[in-house]
N, C-alpha and C positions, 0 to 999 in steps of 0.2 A: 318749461320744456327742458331746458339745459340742465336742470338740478336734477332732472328725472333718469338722464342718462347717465349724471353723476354716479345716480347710488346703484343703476344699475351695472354701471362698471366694477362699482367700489365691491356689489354684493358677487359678480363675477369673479374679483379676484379673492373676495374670501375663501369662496369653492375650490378655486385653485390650490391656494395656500394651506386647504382643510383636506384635498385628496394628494398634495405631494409624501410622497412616497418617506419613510423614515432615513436620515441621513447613514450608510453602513456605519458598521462596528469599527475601528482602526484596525481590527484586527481580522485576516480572515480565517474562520474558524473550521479546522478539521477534527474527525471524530474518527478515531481508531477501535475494534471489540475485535475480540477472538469468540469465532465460532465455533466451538466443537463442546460433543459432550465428555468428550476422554482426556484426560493430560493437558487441560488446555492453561495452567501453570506454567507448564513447559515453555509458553508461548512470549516472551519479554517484550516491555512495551518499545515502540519505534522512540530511536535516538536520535538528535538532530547532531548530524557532523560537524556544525560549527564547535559545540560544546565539549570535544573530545579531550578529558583532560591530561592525556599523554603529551600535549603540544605544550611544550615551552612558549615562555613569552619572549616575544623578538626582542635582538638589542636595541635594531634600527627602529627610523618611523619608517621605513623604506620595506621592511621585511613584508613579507610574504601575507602575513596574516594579518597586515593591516593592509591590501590591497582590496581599493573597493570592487573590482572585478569577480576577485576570490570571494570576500564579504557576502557579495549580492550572490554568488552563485551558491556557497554552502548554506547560504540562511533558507532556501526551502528545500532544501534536499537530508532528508532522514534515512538514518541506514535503520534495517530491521534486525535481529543479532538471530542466529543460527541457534534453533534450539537443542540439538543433542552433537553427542559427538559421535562419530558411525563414518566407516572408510567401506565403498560401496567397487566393486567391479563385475564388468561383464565376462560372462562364460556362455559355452554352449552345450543343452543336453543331450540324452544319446539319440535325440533325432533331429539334430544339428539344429534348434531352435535357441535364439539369443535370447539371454535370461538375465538378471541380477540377482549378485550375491554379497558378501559382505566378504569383504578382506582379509580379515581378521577378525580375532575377537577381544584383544587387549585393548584396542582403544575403539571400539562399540558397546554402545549401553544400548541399544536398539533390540530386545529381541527378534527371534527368527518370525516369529508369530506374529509381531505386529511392524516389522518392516514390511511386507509385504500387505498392507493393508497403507500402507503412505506412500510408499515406491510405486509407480506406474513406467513401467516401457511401452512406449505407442507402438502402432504397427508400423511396418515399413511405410504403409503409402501414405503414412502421415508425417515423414520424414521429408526435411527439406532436399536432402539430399541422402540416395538411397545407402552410401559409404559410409554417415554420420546418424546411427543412433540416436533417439529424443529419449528422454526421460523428464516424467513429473514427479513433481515429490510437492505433497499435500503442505499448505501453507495457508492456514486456516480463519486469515486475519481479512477481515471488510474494513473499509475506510469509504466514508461519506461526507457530505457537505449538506449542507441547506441552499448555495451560493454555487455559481457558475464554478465550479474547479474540473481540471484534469490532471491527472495523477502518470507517472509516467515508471515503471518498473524497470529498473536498469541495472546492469553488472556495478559491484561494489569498487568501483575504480581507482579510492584513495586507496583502498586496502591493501598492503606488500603480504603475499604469501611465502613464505617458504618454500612449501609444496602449492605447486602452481596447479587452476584444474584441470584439466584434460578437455579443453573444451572451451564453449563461449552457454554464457546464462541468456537465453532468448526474454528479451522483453515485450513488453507492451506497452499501453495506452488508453484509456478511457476514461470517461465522466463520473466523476465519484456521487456530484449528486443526480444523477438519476441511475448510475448502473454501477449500484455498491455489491459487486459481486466478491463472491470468496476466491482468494490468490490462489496459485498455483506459482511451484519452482520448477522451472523447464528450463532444461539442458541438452546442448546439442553437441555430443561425446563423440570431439573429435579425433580422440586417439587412445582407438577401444582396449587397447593394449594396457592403457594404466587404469593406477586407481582415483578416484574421487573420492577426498576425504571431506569431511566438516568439521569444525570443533567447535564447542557449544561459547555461547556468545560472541564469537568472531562476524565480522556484518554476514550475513547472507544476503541478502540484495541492498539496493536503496531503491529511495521513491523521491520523485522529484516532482511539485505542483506545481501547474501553471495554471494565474488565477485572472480573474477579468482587469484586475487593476493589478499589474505587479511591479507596482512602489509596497504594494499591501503586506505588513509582515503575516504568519503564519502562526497562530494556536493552534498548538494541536494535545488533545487529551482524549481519555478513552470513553467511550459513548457505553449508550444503555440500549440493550438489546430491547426495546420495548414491542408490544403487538403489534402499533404500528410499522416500524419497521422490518418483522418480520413478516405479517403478512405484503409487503412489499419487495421483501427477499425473497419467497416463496414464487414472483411472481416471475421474476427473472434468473433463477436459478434453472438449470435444467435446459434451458431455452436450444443450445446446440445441439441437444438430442432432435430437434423437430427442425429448426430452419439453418441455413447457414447465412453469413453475413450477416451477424446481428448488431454490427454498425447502425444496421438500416430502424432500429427498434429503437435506439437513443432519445428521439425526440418521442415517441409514445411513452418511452417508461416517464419520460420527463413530466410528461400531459399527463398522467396517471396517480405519479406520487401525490401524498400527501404533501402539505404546504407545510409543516413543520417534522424532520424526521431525527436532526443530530437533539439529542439529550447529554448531559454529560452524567457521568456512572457516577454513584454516590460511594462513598469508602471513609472508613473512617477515618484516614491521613486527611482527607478533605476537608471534612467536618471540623476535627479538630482545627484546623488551618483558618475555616471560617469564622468560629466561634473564635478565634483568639485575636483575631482581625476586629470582631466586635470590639 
């Protein structure tokens, strides 16, 4: 009798031990692609600020960049780099309607043609405040996960400008893996009077991860547009045309995806990297 309960325990916890789950990766793994079908070269890949090799090494142990506060805080925050350079202001036309133009033309490589096809001014009643102007500007880049991540879009804050912008960069926040939507740059142009410059690789935003375990460091490499993914993208793109509050959709998109979506893009610096690693 007693030998019987034995193996029925013993055969219990083999079940056990045979449905535990795989132990994670050390690392958590994000996946960055540029969507578009135009210029999307232009687009450079996200940098991690820790790595920035303008930073001298401290004399001290004491110095700045070996504080683990700073450490922990730059090791998941990536800045994105600015892809052109283009000095943007507002004007009004002859039916006093508020428009964008371009500054100048010595330091814009933007045509007129096709800045107006990446430039977006909202209407006023999409304005946080009816004084301060919004502006999108097309930033054509998804980032995903397989693993619980959120992703958090915020002004480039290490960054010392010269030319400061006129304004504050509006962020956001949301779940990379279930709502790997395409970016948007919005600005809320709070002194319509100047200009807004860019110049190309300077940060344009950062992205900061927050991940289910954050002891976890962060990979992060460029992913593969594959079917699945895009019929996934297909599925939540568009969505603000039809409902609002699309917080409320998070846990669906989640229930919905596929159980495997980040791939990583193949290239030949890889390839050769792997083969030589053989």
């Amino acid at each position: 009798m007693l030998s019987r309960w034995k193996d029925r325990f013993a055969a219990l916890g083999q079940r056990d031990e045979q449905a535990e789950p795989a132990k994670p990766s050390r690392f958590c793994e994000i996946g960055w692609l540029v969507d578009t079908d135009q210029a999307g070269l232009i687009y450079g890949a996200p940098r991690p600020i820790s790595r920035k090799p303008s930073r001298e090494a401290p004399s001290s142990s004491k110095g700045v960049n070996h504080c683990p506060a700073v450490i922990e805080m730059e090791s998941k925050t990536f800045e994105v780099p600015c892809p052109y350079d283009v000095s943007l202001r507002l004007r009004k036309d002859e039916q006093g309607n508020l428009k964008i133009a371009r500054a100048d033309t010595e330091n814009t490589t933007v045509t007129l043609k096709h800045l107006s096809k990446i430039v977006h001014l909202m209407g006023p009643d999409r304005w946080r405040d009816r004084r301060y102007p919004v502006v999108q500007i097309n930033a054509p880049y998804r980032f995903l996960s397989d693993e619980l991540v959120w992703m958090n879009q915020v002004p480039p804050y290490f960054h010392y400008r010269e030319e400061q912008w006129p304004g504050l960069l509006i962020g956001g926040r949301f779940p990379i893996d279930a709502w790997p939507r395409i970016m948007m740059w919005a600005f809320e142009w709070r002194s319509p009077d100047k200009v807004l410059t860019f110049k190309r690789g300077e940060p344009w935003f950062y992205l900061r991860f927050e991940t289910y375990n954050p002891a976890r460091p962060i990979r992060m490499f460029e992913a593969e547009m594959t079917p699945e993914l895009r019929r996934f993208c297909q599925s939540i793109d568009g969505v603000t045309n039809y409902v609002d509050q699309t917080m409320k959709l998070f846990d669906e998109a989640r229930s919905r995806r596929p159980a495997k979506l980040l791939v990583r893009a193949e290239r030949l610096e890889t390839k050769g990297q792997d083969q030589a690693a053989e």
